[in-house]
N, C-alpha and C positions, 0 to 999 in steps of 0.2 A: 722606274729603274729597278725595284725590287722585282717585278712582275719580268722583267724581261731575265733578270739575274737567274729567278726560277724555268722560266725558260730554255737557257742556258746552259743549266747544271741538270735540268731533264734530259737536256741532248746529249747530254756527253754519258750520262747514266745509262741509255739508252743504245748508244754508240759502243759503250766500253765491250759488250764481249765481243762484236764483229771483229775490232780493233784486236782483242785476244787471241780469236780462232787465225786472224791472218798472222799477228805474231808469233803463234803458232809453229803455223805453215813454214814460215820464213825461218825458224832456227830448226825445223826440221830440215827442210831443203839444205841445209850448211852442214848440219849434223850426218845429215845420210850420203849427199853427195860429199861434199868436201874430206869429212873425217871419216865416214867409213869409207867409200869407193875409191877416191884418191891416196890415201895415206895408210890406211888398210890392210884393204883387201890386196894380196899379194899378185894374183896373177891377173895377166892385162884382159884373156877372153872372155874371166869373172865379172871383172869390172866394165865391162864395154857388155855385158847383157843387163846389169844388175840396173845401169844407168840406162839402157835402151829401153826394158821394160819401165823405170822408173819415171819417164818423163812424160810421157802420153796421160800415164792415170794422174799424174801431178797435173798438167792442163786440161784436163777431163773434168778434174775435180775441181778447179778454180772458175774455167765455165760456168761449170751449174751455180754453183757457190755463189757468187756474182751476178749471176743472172737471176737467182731466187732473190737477191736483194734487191735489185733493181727494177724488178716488174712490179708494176703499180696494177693493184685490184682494178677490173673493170666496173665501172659505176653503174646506179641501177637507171637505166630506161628511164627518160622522161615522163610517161604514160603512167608511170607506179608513185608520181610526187601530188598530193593532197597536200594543201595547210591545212591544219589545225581547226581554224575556226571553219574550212570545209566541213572537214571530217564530224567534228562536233554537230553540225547543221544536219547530216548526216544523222546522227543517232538519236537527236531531238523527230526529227520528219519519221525516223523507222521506232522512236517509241509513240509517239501521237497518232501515226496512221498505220495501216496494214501492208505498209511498202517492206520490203526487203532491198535497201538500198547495198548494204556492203556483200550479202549473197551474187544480188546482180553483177555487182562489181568485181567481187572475184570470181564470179563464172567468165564476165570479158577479158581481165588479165590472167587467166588460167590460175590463180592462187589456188593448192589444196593441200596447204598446211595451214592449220589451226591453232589457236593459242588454248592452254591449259583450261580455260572456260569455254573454246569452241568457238571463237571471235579471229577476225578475222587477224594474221599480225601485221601491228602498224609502230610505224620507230617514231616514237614524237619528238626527238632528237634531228634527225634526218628531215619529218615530215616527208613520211614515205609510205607506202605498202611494201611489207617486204617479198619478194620473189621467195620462191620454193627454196631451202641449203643457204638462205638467206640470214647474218645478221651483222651487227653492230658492234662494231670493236671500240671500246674503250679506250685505248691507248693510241688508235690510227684517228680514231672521231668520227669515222664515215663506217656506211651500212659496205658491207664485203660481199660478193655473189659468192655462193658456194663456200664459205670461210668453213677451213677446216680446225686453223688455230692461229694464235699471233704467237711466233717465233722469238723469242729474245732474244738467240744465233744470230738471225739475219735482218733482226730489227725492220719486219713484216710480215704481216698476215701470210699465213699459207693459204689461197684459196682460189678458185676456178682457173684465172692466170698463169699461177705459176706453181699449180701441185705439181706436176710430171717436173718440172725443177729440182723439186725441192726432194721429191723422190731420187731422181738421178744423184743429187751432192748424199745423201745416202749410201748409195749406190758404190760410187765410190771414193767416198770415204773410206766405204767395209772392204773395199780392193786394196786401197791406197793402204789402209793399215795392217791388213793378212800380209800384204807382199811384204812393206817394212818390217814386221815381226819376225816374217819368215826366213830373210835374208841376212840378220842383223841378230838373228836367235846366238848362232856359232860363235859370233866375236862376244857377243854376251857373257854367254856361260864360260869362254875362254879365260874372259879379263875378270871374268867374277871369282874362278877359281885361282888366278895370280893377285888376286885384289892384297894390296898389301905390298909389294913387290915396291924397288929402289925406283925402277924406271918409269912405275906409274906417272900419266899425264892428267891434263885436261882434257887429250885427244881420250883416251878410254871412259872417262867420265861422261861424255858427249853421247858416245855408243851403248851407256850403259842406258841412260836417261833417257834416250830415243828407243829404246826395246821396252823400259819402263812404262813411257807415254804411249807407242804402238800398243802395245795391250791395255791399257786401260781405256781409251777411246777405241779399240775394235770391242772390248765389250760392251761398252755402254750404247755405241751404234749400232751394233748389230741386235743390240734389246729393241733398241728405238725403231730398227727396221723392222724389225718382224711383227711387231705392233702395228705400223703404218702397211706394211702386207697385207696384212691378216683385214684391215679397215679396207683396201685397194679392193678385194678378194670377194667383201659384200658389200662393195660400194658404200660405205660411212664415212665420215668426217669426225673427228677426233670429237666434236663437239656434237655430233649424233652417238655417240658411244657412251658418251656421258647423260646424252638426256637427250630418250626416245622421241623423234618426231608425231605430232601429231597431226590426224587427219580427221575428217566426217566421219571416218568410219570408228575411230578411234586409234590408241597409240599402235605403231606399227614398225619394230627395228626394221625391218627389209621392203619396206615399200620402193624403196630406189633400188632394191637387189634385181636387174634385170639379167641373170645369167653372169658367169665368171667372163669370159670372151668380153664380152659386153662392156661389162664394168670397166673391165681394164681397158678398150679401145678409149669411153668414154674420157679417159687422159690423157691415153699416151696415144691414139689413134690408131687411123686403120695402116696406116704407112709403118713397113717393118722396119724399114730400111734407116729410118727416122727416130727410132725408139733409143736407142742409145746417145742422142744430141739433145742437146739442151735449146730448142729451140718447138715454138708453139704447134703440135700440132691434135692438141684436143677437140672433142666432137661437142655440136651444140655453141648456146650462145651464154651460158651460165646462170641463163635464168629458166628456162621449161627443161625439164625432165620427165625422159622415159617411165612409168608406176609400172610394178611389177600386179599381172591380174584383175586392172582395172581396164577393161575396155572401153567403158564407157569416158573417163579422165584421158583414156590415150586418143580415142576419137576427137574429143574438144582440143589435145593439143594440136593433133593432124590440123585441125581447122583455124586454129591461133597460130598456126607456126606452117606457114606451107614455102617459107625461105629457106628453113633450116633442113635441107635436104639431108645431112647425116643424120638425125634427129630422130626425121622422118623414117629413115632405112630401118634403124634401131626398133620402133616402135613396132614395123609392118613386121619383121621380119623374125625379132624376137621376143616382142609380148605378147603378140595375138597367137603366136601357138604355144604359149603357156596356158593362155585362156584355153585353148581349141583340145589341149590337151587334158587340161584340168575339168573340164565337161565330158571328153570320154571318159574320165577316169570314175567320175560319178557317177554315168551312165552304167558303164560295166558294174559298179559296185552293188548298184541299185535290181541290176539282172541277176546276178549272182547273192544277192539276197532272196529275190525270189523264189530262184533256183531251191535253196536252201528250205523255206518256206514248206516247198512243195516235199521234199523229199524229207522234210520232219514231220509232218501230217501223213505220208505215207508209212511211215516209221512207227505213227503215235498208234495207230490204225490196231487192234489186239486182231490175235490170230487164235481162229475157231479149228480144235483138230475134228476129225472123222463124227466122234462120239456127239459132238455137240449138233451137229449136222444133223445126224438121224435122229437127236429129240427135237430137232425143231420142225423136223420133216413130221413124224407123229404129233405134234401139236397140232399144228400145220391140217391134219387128215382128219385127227377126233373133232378139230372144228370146223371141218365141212360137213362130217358125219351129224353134225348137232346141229348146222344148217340145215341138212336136208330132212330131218325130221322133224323141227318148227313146218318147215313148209310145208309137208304131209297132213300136218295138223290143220 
């Protein structure tokens, strides 16, 4: 009984801010429509825009919203699940013999993140190998593909699923609240400056408190956005910002940076037409990812992954001429060092004027002159 009471009282701990943002929502919707557009706002062509613009981004916004909370992380691959007393079997055979069992293993599931010691990462929780942007959320109890963060807004992980979600209720939000601010600014400063007045209501109170909330959630969203941009922009997750991925080669923030274009298809896709809906159209399966400069890791994924045909595009099309071009560039470098080489040696070279010419030419004569008189001799 107590075990489940705690249960219980997690869920609803857990529940309470979604419950808040939609309460939110709900005495905004009254405040904006009801008190200011209806009772208001004086003229009817005012109110019949102010309401036509307002209601698309108000279902725009509840979409994504809703949909960020409702989408479940995709689970990892059967192929990446080890128990325990495997894996252990495993470390025992690779310290008594000359085997590299977990090496091999992650070159066949493409694994090329590394743990802090260089090991390969395994959730002993899950009993898993974790995938690449791979980990383990504490509060959900399962390993996340791609986990960017766990949300307490939407009481869910952000990650592979439902980033381009969760981007979008961003999105607009920072609409939904610019427009409410900007429409509701007038009757503000209106009733703020009659504040005090016989006829004050609860209707002005309404309008005050809605321009109040409008700006303080467009700033605090618009912070939050331009953080989650700025991570979109070089392909990071909120939890690679905090703590560098590492690889064989070692720590690397932009290994997933395959190009700007790139980055952002790899969520929100290559369909334009689609970027504004809250519905799935990201690249990949959430577990291989494009490396930025390795050709050699992007060839084994070509070869682990010949289903994932966007994937594949991504790779051929934009990492190998990073590579192709990062080799000219050291080529050129490498010529143009030489270059340089030559024409400081020409440079270092001393200049003999006239004068020095003709002692060396007289040196030069007095010792043939002393040749040919040994020879005589």
């Amino acid at each position: 009984m107590g075990k489940n009471q705690r249960l219980g009282s997690c869920c609803v701990v857990r529940w309470s801010p979604v419950v808040f943002i939609l309460a939110m929502i709900a005495w905004s919707y009254y405040a904006y429509v009801i008190q200011l557009c209806i009772y208001t706002v004086p003229r009817p062509a005012e109110r019949v825009v102010y309401l036509v613009i307002y209601h698309p981004l108000l279902i725009m916004l509840l979409w994504s919203f809703l949909t960020t909370i409702f989408t479940s992380s995709a689970p990892v691959p059967p192929e990446y699940y080890r128990s325990a007393g495997e894996v252990e079997r495993m470390r025992v055979v690779e310290m008594t013999s000359s085997g590299n069992n977990f090496q091999s293993l992650a070159t066949k599931l493409s694994l090329f993140s590394r743990t802090s010691t260089g090991a390969v990462r395994y959730c002993e929780i899950c009993e898993c190998f974790k995938p690449d942007r791979t980990h383990h959320c504490s509060v959900c109890s399962t390993c996340v593909l791609k986990m960017d963060h766990h949300c307490p807004w939407v009481n869910n992980c952000i990650s592979f699923t439902n980033h381009k979600f969760f981007m979008l209720t961003l999105v607009y939000t920072l609409l939904l609240t610019l427009y409410v601010t900007g429409t509701s600014l007038q009757y503000f400063i209106l009733f703020w400056i009659n504040w005090g007045d016989i006829n004050q209501d609860m209707q002005e109170l309404h309008i005050v408190f809605l321009c109040i909330c409008s700006v303080v959630f467009l700033v605090a969203v618009c912070s939050l956005f331009c953080f989650h941009i700025q991570l979109l922009y070089y392909n990071r997750t909120t939890l690679e910002s905090l703590r560098t991925p590492i690889f064989e080669s070692g720590m690397d923030p932009n290994k997933f940076n395959v190009g700007h274009y790139a980055n952002f298809t790899q969520v929100f896709g290559s369909t334009k037409l689609l970027w504004g809906l809250p519905v799935f159209t990201g690249l990949g399966d959430g577990v291989h990812f494009p490396l930025r400069n390795d050709e050699r890791i992007n060839q084994s994924l070509n070869k682990s992954n010949n289903n994932q045909q966007p994937i594949m595009s991504m790779k051929t099309v934009l990492v190998q001429p990073l590579v192709q071009s990062r080799s000219l560039d050291v080529q050129q470098s490498i010529n143009d060092d030489d270059d340089d080489d030559e024409r400081r040696r020409i440079l270092m070279k001393p200049h003999r004027n006239d004068n020095e010419h003709e002692a060396e030419n007289e040196i030069s004569q007095s010792d043939n002159g002393a040749s040919n008189v040994s020879l005589s001799r």
